[in-house]
FISEMI-113660 format. One record per residue (C-alpha): x, y, z; chain. Coordinates in nm, 2 decimals, decimal comma, m for minus. Example, Ala and Ser with C-alpha at 12.3 -4.5 7.8 and 13.67 -1.06 7.14 Angstrom:
! residues 2
+--------+--------+--------+--------+
:      X :      Y :      Z : cadena :
+--------+--------+--------+--------+
:   1,23 :  m0,45 :   0,78 :      A :
:   1,37 :  m0,11 :   0,71 :      A :
+--------+--------+--------+--------+
END
This chain:
! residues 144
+--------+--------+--------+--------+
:      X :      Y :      Z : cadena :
+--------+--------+--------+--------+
:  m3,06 :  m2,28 :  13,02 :      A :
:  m2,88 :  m2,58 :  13,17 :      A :
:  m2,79 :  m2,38 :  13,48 :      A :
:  m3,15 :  m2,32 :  13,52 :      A :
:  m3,30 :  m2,63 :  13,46 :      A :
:  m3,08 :  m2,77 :  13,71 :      A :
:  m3,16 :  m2,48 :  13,99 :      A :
:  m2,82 :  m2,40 :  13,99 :      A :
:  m2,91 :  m2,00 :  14,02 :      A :
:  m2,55 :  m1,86 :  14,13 :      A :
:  m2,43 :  m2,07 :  13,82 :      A :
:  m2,67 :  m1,95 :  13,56 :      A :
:  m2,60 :  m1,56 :  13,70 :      A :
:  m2,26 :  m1,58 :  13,63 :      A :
:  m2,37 :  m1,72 :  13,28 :      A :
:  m2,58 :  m1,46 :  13,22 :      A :
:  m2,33 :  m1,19 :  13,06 :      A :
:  m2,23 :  m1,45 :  12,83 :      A :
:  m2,55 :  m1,45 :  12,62 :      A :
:  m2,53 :  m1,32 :  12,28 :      A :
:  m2,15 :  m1,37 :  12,28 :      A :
:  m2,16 :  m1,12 :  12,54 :      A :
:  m2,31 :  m0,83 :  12,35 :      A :
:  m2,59 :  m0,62 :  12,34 :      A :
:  m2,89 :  m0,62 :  12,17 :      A :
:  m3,05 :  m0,97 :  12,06 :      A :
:  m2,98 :  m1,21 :  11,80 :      A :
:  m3,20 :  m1,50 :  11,68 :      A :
:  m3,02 :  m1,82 :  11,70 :      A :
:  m3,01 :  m1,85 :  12,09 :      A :
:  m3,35 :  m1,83 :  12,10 :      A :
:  m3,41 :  m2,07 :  11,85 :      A :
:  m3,25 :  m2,32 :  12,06 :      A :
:  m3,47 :  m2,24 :  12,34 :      A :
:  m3,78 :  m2,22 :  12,19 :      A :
:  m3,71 :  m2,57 :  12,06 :      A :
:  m3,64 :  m2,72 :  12,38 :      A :
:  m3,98 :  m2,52 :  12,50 :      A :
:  m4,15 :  m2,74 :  12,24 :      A :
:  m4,04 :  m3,03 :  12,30 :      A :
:  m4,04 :  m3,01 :  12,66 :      A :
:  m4,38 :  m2,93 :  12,64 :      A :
:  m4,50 :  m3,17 :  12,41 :      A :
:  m4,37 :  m3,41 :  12,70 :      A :
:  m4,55 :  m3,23 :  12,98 :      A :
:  m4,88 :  m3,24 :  12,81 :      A :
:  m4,86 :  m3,52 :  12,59 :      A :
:  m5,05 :  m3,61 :  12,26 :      A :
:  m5,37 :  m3,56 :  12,39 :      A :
:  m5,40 :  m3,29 :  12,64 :      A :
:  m5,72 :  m3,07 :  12,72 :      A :
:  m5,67 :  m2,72 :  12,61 :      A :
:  m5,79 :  m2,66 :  13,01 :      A :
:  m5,47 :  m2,85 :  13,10 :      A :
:  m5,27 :  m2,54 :  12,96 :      A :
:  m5,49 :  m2,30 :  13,12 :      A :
:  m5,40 :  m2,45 :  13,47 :      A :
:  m5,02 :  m2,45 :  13,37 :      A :
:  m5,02 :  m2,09 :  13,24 :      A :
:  m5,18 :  m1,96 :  13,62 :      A :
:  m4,89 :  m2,20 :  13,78 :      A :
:  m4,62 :  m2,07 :  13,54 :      A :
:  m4,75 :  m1,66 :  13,64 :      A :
:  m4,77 :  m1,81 :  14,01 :      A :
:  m4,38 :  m1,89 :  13,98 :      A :
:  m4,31 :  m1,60 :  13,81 :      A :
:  m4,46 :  m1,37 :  14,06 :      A :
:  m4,72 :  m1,29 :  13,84 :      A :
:  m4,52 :  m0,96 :  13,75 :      A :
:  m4,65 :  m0,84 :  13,43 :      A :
:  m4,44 :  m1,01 :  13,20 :      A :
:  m4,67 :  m1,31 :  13,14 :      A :
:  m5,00 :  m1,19 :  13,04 :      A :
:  m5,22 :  m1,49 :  13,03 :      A :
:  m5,36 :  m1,48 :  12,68 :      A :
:  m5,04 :  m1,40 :  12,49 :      A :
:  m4,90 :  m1,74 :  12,73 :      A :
:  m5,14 :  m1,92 :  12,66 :      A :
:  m5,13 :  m1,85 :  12,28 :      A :
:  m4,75 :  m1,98 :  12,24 :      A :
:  m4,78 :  m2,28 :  12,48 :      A :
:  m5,04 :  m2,36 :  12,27 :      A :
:  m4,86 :  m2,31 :  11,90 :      A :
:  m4,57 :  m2,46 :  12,07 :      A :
:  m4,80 :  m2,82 :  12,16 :      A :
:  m4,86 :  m2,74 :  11,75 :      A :
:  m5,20 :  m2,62 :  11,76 :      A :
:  m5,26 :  m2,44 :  11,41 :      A :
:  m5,53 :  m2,22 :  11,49 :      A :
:  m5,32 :  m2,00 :  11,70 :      A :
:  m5,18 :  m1,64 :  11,63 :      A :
:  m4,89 :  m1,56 :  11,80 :      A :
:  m4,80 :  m1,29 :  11,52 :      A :
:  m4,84 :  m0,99 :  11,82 :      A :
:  m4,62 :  m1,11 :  12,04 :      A :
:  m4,28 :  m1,03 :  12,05 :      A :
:  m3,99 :  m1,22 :  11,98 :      A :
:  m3,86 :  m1,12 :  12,39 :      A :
:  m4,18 :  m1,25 :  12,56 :      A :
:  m4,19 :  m1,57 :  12,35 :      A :
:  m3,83 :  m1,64 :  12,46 :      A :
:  m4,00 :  m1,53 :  12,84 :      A :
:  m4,23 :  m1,81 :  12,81 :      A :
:  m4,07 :  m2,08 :  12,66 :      A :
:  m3,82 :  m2,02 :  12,88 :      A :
:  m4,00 :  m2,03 :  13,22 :      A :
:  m4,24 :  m2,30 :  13,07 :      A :
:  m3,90 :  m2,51 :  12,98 :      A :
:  m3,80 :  m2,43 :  13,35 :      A :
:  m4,19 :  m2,49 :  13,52 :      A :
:  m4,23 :  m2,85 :  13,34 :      A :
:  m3,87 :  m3,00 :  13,32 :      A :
:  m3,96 :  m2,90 :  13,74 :      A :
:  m4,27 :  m3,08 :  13,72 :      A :
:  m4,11 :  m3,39 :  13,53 :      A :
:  m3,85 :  m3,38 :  13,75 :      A :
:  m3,61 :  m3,41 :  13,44 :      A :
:  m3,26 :  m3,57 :  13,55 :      A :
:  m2,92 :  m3,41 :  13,49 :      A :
:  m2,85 :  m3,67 :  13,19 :      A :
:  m3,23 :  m3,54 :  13,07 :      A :
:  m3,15 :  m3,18 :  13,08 :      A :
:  m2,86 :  m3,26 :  12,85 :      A :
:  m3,03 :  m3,46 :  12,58 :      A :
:  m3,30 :  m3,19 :  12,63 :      A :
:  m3,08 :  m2,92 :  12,51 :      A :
:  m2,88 :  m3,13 :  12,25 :      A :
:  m3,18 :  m3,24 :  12,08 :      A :
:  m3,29 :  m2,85 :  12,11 :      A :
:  m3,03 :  m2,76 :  11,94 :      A :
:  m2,99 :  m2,99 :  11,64 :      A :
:  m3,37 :  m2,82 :  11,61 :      A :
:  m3,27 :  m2,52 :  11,58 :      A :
:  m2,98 :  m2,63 :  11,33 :      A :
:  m3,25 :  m2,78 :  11,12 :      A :
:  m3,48 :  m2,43 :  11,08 :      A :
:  m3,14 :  m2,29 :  10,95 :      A :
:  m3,03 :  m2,11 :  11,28 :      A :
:  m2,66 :  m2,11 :  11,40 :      A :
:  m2,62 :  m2,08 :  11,80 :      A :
:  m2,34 :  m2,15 :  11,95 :      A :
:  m2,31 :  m2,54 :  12,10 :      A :
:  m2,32 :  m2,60 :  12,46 :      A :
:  m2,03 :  m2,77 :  12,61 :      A :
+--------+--------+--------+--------+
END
């Protein structure tokens, strides 16, 4: 994620193979970490009080970035930016656990962008992320 946030794309491909302790299949606890930084990250972008239409605008600039390939449809987006700004009234239950991690992801990416988060950011960012992620009982492994 660090790799990412910090446009370093050769960097992040060779971390790539690493996820998941280098297995297959998926596990929870990496995810937890970045769903956490999605979160707060987001909470950032918007701020306190943001208009719903804000999110809107951000969901067709995060499919514009992505090259609008399928993997972000715009309702199921919009639906976990919005329970990840802590909006209650949200359902999120028929989304999958892989496109959640696809937008938090590319929203972490999109906004720390838009912030223009620094190098020292990105690490408190993900530090913060993970003692998160710690706290709803998850175990992934620490970033050096």
């Amino acid at each position: 994620m660090r790799a990412a946030l910090l446009r370093q794309h050769e960097l992040r491909d060779e971390l790539r193979p690493a996820l998941n302790n280098g297995h297959k299949g998926w596990n929870d606890d990496e995810p937890a970490v970045v769903q956490a930084a999605g979160e707060i990250i987001l909470r950032q972008y918007f701020g306190a009080g943001y208009d719903v239409r804000a999110v809107t605008d951000f969901v067709s600039e995060l499919r514009e970035a992505a090259n609008n390939n399928g993997q972000l449809p715009r309702l199921k987006t919009e639906a976990v930016i919005r329970g990840a700004l802590g909006e209650t009234d949200v359902d999120t239950s028929g989304i999958s656990s892989s496109e959640k991690l696809n937008v938090y992801f590319l929203s972490t990416v999109l906004a720390g962008g838009e912030l223009k988060i620094s190098d020292r950011d990105v690490d408190e960012l993900i530090a913060e992320a993970e003692r998160v992620a710690f706290g709803r009982g998850w175990h992934p492994p620490l970033a050096d």
